[in-house]
C-alpha positions, 0 to 999 in steps of 0.5 A: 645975170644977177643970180650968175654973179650971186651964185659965183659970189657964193662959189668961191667963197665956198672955196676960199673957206674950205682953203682956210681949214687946212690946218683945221681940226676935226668935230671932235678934236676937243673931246680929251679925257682929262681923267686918264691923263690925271691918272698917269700924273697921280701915279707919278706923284704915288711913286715919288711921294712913296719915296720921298722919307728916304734919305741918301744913304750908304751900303754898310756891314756889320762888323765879324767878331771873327775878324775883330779877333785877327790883329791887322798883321794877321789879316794881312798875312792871310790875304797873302796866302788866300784871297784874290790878290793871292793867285796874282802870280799864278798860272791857268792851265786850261788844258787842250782846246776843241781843236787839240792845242795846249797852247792857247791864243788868248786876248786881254780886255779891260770892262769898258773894251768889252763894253765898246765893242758889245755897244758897237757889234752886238746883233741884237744891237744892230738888229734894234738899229735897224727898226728906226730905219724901217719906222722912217720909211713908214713915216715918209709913206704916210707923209706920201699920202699928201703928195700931188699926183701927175694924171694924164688920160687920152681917149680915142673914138672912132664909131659907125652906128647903122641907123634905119632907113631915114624918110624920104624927106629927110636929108641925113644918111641911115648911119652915124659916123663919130671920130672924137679924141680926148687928151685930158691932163692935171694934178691931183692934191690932197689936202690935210683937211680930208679933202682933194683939190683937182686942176685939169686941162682938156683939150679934144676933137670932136667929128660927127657925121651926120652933124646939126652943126654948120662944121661936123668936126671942131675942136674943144678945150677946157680948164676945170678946178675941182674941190672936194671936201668931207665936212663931218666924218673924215673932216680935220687934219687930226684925222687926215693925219692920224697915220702920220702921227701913228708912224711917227709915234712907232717910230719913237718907240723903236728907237725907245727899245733901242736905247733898252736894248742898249741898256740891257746889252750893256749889264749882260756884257758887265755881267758876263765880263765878271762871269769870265773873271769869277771863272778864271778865279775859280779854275785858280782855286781848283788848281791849288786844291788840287795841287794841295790835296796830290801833295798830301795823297804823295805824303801818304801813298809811300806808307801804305801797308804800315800806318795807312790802310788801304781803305784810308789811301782810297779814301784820299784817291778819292779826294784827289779825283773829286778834286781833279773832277773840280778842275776839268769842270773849271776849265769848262767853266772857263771856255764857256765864260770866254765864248759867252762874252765874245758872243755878246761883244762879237768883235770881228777880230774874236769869231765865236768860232774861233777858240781865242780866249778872252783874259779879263785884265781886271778884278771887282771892285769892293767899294760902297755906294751910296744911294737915294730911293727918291732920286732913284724912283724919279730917274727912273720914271723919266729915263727907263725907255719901256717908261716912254713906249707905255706914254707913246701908246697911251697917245696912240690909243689917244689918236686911234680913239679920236679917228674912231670918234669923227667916225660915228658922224654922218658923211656930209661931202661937198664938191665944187668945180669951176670950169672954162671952156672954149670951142673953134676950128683948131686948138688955138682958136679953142685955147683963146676962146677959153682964155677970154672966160665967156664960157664958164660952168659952176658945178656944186655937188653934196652927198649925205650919208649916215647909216641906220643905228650907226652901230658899227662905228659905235662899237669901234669908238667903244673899243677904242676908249678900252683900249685907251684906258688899258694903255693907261694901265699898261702905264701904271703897270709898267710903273710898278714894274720899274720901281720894283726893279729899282728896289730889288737891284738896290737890295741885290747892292746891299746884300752882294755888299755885306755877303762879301765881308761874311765870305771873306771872314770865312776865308780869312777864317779857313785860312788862318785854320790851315796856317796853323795846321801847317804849323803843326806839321813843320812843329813835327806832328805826327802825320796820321791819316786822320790829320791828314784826311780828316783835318788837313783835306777838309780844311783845305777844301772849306778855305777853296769853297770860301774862296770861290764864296768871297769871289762870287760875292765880289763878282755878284756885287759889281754886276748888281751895281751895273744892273742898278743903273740899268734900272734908273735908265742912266747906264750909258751916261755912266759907261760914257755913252752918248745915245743918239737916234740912229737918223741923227745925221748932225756934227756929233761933238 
């Protein structure tokens, strides 16, 4: 009796230990390679230390001797005449569209329209929405490999076994007649630990003909509770868990390319918006050459025969349709540009299919920005999100490295059940037996298992610490890749900066060229073929291609300013976007 309570002693406090693990974490848990987190941080600090000399500066221009020569009332007047603000008034004539109309629908959208809706209605954009959600469902089925589990099993028996012929001294017949059933029921849990708790009720009828017993049919009941637990390989709630914290870590990175997505969606709306407003721009340009040039070819198609030859009058043919050739392909331009944008924006009010055109109602702005490399690299590294998937994967190797650890260990499972049983003449006599705890089973299994040389598991945690490692350079690379971004957008800035002050030189230049030739022609001048092709054409032309220059340039610098905060990951805080993960259902302020 006393090795019974010995052994029951020792029973549960089995039990009760495995119980306390719950939260436990496997043999190996410990084991963290703190060189590869040092060298995440050490390539923080390289970036930043890199950076830190540079002071915030502003994006300057040298000054053009060409314009210092231009008194303010000149350039005044040439900007009337040249220039952006210089076409104001005037019309596109854009020409029949692909369904045959002159007459155009067209929409006016400011930038920050263009951007609402590419934010809200852009494919890619819900595309990216979408994946969080999936990565939710994986996380909920992982969680799901911990839910209980209802179990129910019924077995029925009814057996006639012939036998030989008994001796004629023994009193049972030459068959065995057997009616038994089995009505089994319980829950099954998994534990985060590894292991499995089980809680089952049986209850049965057992009925044998011939019988040793005084009643061949009786019936049975028992209550089993049921423990099993791995205590070396697939021991701890860090490997129990690992598919858990894998889903989750996917998920994270899912809504990390959303928010790129986002950023990337948002500069190519900013870029195809001044795209469109570089296209209007030029189509105007194109449209007074022409204009200009089918003047000037007027002046000189009544004089054919007497002071103009007819190669000169083919030669200034030719520039009007060369010119002409500009206008067509403008008009283009223009159509592409507007169907571009509504791709991106992809407003249920402006189908793609549709031919409405979308009117840019603002110019680019020229105004100088200012900027720090060590602010820009150290907002960069903490909010591009391709920063953040690398640090995710990096723990994923982390965590995949960790199971691949507690492999190589030898299996060592144990399983205990405690079990009450009752027997009588019906369930309820078999039922109040079993509650009094007269009859009670202790069973204690253990199983060992490792295999000879171990080498599959060994290979498994040897690519899994390469690959760990490779996450880290992943990291570094990505780093390097970010910063790079940042210099170049940041170079892109000041370079677009100062191209708009050499090409508007040019075109005030190209301006103040032709207003003098105008001059000279209303002076009286003589209105030869050669001061009309060879100067007057010619300028004309070379103040159109700095026109389109100088609106390139301002085009190219206000898209190259929305590229710069892409590349420090804070586009949406400076278009006045708040990013949320797509799952946050709480009150938004």
């Amino acid at each position: 009796m006393s090795n019974r309570r010995a052994f029951r002693r020792t029973f549960k406090a089995l039990v009760a230990s495995i119980l306390a693990c719950t939260g436990c974490s496997g043999p190996m848990a410990g084991t963290s390679d703190t060189e590869l987190r040092d060298q995440v941080i050490a390539s923080h600090r390289a970036f930043i230390k890199a950076a830190s000399a540079g002071p915030v500066i502003e994006v300057v221009r040298a000054p053009s001797n060409l314009e210092a020569k231009l008194s303010p009332e000149r350039r005044a007047q040439l900007d009337i005449i040249s220039g952006p603000p210089s076409y104001a008034a005037d019309k596109l004539d854009l020409g029949p569209d692909l369904m045959g109309n002159v007459s155009r629908d067209n929409v006016s959208m400011s930038l920050q329209r263009a951007i609402e809706l590419a934010t809200r209605n852009n494919l890619d954009v819900q595309f990216a929405k979408l994946v969080p959600a999936v990565g939710t469902t994986q996380v909920t089925q992982a969680e799901a490999a911990f839910d209980a589990v209802f179990f129910t099993s019924f077995e029925w028996q009814n057996l006639d076994t012939p036998k030989p012929l008994p001796l004629p001294f023994n009193t049972f017949s030459g068959n065995t007649q057997v009616n038994n059933y089995t009505l089994g029921t319980g829950i099954r849990k998994p534990l985060s630990t590894g292991g499995q708790i089980t809680v089952q009720t049986d209850i049965g009828r057992q009925f044998a003909n011939p019988s040793p017993y005084v009643d061949p049919g009786f019936q049975t009941s028992d209550v089993l509770l049921t423990l099993r637990q791995p205590l070396l390989r697939k021991f701890g709630s860090d490997i129990a868990k690992s598919d858990i914290a894998l889903a989750k870590s996917a998920r994270e990175q899912a809504v990390a390319d959303l928010r790129r997505q986002l950023l990337e969606t948002i500069v190519n709306a900013e870029r195809s918006y001044w795209q469109l407003v570089f296209a209007h721009q030029r189509l105007l340009i194109q449209l007074r050459l022409y204009k200009r040039t089918h003047e000037d070819y007027a002046q000189l198609e009544p004089r054919a025969g007497f002071d103009v030859s007819p190669v000169r009058l083919t030669e200034a043919g030719s520039f009007l349709e060369t010119r002409r050739g500009a206008v067509i392909s403008a008009r283009q331009d223009v159509r592409v540009a507007s169907d571009r944008l509504k791709r991106l924006i992809n407003a249920p009010e402006l189908p793609l299919t549709g031919e409405t055109l979308i009117v840019p109602v603002e110019m680019p702005a020229d105004i100088p920005v200012s900027f720090s490399l060590l602010d820009a690299v150290t907002t960069a590294i903490s909010k591009r999100p391709e920063l953040r998937r690398a640090l995710l994967q990096i723990e994923d190797a982390a965590v995949r490295q960790r199971v691949a650890d507690n492999g190589r260990l030898p299996m060592l499972d144990i399983e205990g059940t405690l079990r009450y049983n009752g027997v009588g003449d019906s369930v309820g006599d078999s039922v109040y037996n079993m509650r009094s705890g007269r009859f009670m089973d202790y069973i204690l299994r253990a199983q060992f298992e490792v295999p000879i040389g171990n080498r599959g598991p060994e290979a498994q945690y040897r690519q899994r610490q390469i690959e760990r490692r490779a996450s880290v350079v992943n990291y570094q690379r990505t780093a390097q890749d970010v910063v790079l971004d940042v210099k170049e957008s940041l170079r892109q800035i000041q370079t677009n900066y100062e191209l708009i002050a050499a090409s508007r030189s040019a075109r005030r230049a190209a301006a103040d060229n032709l207003r003098a030739i105008d001059e000279q022609e209303k002076a009286g001048a003589p209105l030869t073929p050669e001061f009309l092709l060879d100067l007057k054409l010619t300028t004309e032309e070379r103040l159109a291609n700095s026109e389109s220059q100088e609106m390139q340039s301002l085009t190219e610098y206000n898209s190259a300013i929305a590229k710069f905060y892409q590349s420090i990951g804070t586009l949406l805080e400076r278009n006045g976007i708040e990013f949320r993960d797509p799952e946050d259902t709480t009150d938004r302020k």
